[in-house]
RODREN-374895 format. One line per field, with one value per residue (C-alpha): residue in one letter; x negated, y, z negated. Coordinates in Angstrom, 2 decimals. Layout:
r: c(a, ...)
xx: c(X, ...)
yy: c(Y, ...)
zz: c(Z, ...)
// end
This chain:
r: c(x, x, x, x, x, x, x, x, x, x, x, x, x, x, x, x, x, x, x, x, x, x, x, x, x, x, x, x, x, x, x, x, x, x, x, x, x, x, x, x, x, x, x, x, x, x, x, x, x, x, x, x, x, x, x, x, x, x, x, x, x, x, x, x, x, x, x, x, x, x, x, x, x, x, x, x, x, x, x, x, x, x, x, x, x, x, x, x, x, x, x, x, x, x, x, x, x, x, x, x, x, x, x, x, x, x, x, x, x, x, x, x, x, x, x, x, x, x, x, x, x, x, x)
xx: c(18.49, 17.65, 21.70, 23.58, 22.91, 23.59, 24.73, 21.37, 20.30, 22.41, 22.00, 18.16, 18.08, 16.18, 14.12, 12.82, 9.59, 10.82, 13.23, 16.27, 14.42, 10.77, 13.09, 14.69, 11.35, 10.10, 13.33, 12.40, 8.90, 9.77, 12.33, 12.42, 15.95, 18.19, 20.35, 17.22, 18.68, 21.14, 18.19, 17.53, 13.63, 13.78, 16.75, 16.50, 19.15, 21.18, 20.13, 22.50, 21.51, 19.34, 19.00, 16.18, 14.05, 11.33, 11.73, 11.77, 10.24, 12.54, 11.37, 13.40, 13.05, 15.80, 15.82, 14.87, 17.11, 16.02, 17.06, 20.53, 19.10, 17.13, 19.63, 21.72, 19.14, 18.45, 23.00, 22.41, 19.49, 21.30, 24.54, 22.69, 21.20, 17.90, 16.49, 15.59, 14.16, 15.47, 13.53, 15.13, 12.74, 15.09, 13.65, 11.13, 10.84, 9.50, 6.47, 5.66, 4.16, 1.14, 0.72, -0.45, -3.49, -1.05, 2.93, 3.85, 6.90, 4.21, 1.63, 4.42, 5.53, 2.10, 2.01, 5.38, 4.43, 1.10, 2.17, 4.92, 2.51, 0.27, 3.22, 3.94, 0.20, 0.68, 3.32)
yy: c(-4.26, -1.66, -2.22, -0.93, 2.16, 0.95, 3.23, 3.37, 5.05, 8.17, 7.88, 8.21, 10.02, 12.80, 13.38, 9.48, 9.41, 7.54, 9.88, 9.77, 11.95, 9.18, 6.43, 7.60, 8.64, 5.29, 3.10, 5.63, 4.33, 0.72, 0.66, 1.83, 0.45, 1.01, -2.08, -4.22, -3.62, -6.40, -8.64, -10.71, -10.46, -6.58, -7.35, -10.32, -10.16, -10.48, -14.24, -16.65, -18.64, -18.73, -22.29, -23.84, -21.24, -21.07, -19.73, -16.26, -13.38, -9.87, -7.17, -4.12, -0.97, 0.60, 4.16, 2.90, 4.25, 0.70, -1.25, -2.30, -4.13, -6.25, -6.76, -8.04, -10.36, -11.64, -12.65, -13.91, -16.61, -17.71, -17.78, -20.07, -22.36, -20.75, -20.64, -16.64, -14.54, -10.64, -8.81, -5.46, -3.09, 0.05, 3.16, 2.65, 4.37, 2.34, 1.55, 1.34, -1.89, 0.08, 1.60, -1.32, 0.46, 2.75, 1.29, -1.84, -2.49, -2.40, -4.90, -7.08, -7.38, -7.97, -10.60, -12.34, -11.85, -13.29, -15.92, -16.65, -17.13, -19.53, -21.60, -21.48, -21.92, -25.39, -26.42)
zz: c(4.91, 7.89, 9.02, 5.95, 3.91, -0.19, -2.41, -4.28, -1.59, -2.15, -5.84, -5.62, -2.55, -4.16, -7.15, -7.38, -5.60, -2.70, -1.06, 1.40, 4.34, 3.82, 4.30, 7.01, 8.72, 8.18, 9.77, 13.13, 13.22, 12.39, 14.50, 17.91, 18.85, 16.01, 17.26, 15.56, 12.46, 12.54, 14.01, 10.77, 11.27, 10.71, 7.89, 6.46, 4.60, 7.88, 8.33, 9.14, 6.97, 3.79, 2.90, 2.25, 2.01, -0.84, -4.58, -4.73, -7.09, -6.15, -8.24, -8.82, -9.91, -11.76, -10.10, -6.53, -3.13, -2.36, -5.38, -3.71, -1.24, -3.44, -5.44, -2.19, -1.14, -4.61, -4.36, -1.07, -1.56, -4.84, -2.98, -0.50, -3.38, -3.49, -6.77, -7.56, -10.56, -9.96, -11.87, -12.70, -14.17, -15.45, -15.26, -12.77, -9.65, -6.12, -6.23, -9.74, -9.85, -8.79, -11.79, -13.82, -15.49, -17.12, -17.85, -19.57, -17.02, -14.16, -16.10, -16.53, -13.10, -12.19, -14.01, -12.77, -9.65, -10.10, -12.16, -9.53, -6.74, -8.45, -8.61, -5.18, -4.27, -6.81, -3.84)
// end
């Protein structure tokens, strides 16, 4: 969600890995008119509508400046009838899940993910 700053985003602004000032860096090169926040394609958490969209796998990570939003979108495509797994992995920082040769929490999302794509692959 590029439109609306979440509170995790001031509670991990600093300290987490991802920071406040990297985030912020990065919405100014993805976005070269702010007013494409709101566009659901840069936000999709903006669409009008989320039904009938495919299952989704949202992993979190606990101490993420980003974990609001996934949060969010996890609400909005159940809201919309979607069926979702969130994923909340406390502790973990963004990005995590490419630690896999070293934490549990990041082999195990690994997995789901993996193990949530085969699925979909299945159709």
């Amino acid at each position: 969600d590029l439109a609306v700053r979440h509170p995790s985003r001031d509670v991990f602004a600093e300290g987490y890995l991802l920071d406040d000032a990297t985030i912020t860096w990065f919405l100014a090169q993805y976005l070269q008119d702010p007013a494409l926040a709101h566009d659901w394609r840069a936000s999709p958490l903006h669409a009008p509508d989320h039904r009938g969209l495919p299952p989704a796998l949202i992993v979190t990570a606990g101490c993420d400046p980003l974990a609001d939003e996934g949060h969010a979108y996890a609400a909005a495509l159940r809201a919309a009838g979607v069926a979702v797994e969130h994923r909340v992995y406390p502790g973990m920082l963004h990005g995590f899940i490419n630690t896999a040769g070293a934490l549990d929490q990041a082999r195990d999302a690994v997995a789901r993910s993996v193990d949530a794509l085969k699925v979909a692959l299945r159709g």
